[in-house]
C-alpha positions in Angstrom: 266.6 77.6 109.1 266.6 81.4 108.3 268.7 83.3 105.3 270.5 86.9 105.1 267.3 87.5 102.7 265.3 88.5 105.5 267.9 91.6 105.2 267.6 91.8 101.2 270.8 93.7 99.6 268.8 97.6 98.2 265.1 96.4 99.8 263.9 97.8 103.3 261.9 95.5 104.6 259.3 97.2 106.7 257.0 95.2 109.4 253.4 98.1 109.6 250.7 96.8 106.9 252.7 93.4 105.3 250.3 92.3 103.4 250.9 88.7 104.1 250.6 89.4 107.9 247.6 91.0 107.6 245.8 89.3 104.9 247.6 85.6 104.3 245.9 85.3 101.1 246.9 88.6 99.6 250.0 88.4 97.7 253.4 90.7 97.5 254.8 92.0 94.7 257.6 89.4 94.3 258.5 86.0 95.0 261.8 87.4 96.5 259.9 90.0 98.6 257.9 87.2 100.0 260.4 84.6 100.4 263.0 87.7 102.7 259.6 88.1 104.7 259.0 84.4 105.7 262.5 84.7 106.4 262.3 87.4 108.7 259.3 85.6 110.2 261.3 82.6 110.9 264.2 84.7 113.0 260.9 86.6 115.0 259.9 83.2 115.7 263.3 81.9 116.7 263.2 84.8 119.1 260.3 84.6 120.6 260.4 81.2 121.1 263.7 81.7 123.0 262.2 84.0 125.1 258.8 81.7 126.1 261.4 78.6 126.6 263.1 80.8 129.0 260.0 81.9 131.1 259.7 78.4 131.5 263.0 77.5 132.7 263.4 74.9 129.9 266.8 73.7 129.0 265.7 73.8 125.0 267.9 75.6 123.3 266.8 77.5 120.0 268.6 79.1 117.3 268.6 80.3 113.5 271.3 79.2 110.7 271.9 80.8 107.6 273.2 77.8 105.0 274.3 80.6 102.3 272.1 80.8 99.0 273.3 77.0 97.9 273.7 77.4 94.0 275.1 74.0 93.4 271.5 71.9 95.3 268.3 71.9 94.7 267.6 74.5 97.2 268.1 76.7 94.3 266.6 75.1 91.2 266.0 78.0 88.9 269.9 78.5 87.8 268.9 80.8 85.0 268.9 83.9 87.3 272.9 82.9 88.2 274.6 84.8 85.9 278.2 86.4 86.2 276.8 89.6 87.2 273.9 88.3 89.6 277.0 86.2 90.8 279.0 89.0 91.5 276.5 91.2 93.5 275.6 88.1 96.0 279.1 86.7 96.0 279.6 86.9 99.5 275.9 85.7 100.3 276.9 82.2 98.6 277.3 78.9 100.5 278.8 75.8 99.8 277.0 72.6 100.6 280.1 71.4 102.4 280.9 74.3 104.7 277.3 75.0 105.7 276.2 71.0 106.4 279.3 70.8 108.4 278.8 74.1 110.4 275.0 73.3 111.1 276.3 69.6 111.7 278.9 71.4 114.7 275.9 73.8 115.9 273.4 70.6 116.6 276.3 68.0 118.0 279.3 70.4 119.3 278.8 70.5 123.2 280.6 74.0 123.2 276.9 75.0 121.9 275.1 72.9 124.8 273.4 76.9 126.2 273.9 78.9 123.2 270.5 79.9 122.6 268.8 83.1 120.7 271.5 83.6 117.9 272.1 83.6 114.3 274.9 81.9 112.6 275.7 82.7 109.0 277.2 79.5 107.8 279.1 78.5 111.5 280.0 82.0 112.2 277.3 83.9 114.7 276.9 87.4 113.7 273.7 89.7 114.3 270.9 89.6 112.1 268.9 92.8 110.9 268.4 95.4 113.0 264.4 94.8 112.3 264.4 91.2 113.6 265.2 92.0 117.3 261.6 94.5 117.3 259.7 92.8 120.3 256.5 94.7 119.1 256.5 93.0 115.5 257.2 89.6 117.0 254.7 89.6 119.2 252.3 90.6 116.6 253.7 87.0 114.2 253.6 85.0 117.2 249.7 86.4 118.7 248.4 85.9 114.6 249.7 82.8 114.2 248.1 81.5 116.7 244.7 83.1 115.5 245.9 82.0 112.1 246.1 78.4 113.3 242.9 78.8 115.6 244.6 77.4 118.3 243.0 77.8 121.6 244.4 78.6 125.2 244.0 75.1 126.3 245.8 73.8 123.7 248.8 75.5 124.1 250.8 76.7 127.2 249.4 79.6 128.8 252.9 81.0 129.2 253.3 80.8 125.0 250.6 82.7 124.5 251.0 85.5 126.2 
């Protein structure tokens, strides 16, 4: 599960010296900031992962999906930030329970997406994501921490994941 955050509308995201890579318990700035970067992490992931399933001839097939900010759910429960004008600006970033369980519903059981594997759909509809989650050199440097982070050793993960 990713979100267009990790692309935030006026923010640059920019991978060199995140604090929260470097330094997991050194906080950003904001809770939006933080939340666009765990997003982005989750796409880096996605892609790596496609890549090290691939190496290994598996049949696994990995994407992201972008579910829309959901306003009506509690996937959003602070409301008070939802007014007209916030609205207005993110209008065409908002989901609807409806269309976006029923798109993610068709990704998982539609057998047209049997090999579709490495992309990002935005509520059923694959686009690109941000130009900064395809850099190979930033998600090799999430996936080699994370497993540091983790403390996970060689033998206890594939050799070919690691790498």
């Amino acid at each position: 599960m990713s979100s267009d955050m990790h692309n935030p509308p006026g923010d640059n995201l920019t991978w060199p010296g995140v604090p929260a890579l470097g330094y997991p318990s050194e906080s950003l700035n904001t809770h939006f900031i933080r939340y666009s970067y765990s997003k982005l992490c989750n796409l880096y992931f996605t892609y790596s992962l496609v890549e090290k399933l691939a190496y290994m001839k598996s049949k696994i097939t990995v994407n992201a999906f972008n579910p829309g900010l959901l306003t009506t759910t509690n996937f959003a429960p602070d409301k008070s930030r939802f007014t007209e004008e916030f609205m207005k600006q993110i209008e065409d970033r908002i989901g609807t329970l409806e269309v976006s369980s029923e798109a993610l519903a068709n990704l998982m059981t539609d057998s047209k997406y049997d090999y579709v594997t490495g992309k990002y759909f935005d509520r059923g509809v694959e686009i690109l994501s941000s130009p900064l989650s395809y850099d190979e050199n930033n998600r090799t440097e999430l996936w080699k921490k994370s497993i540091a982070y983790t403390d996970l050793k060689v033998t206890e993960t594939l050799p070919e994941l690691v790498k």
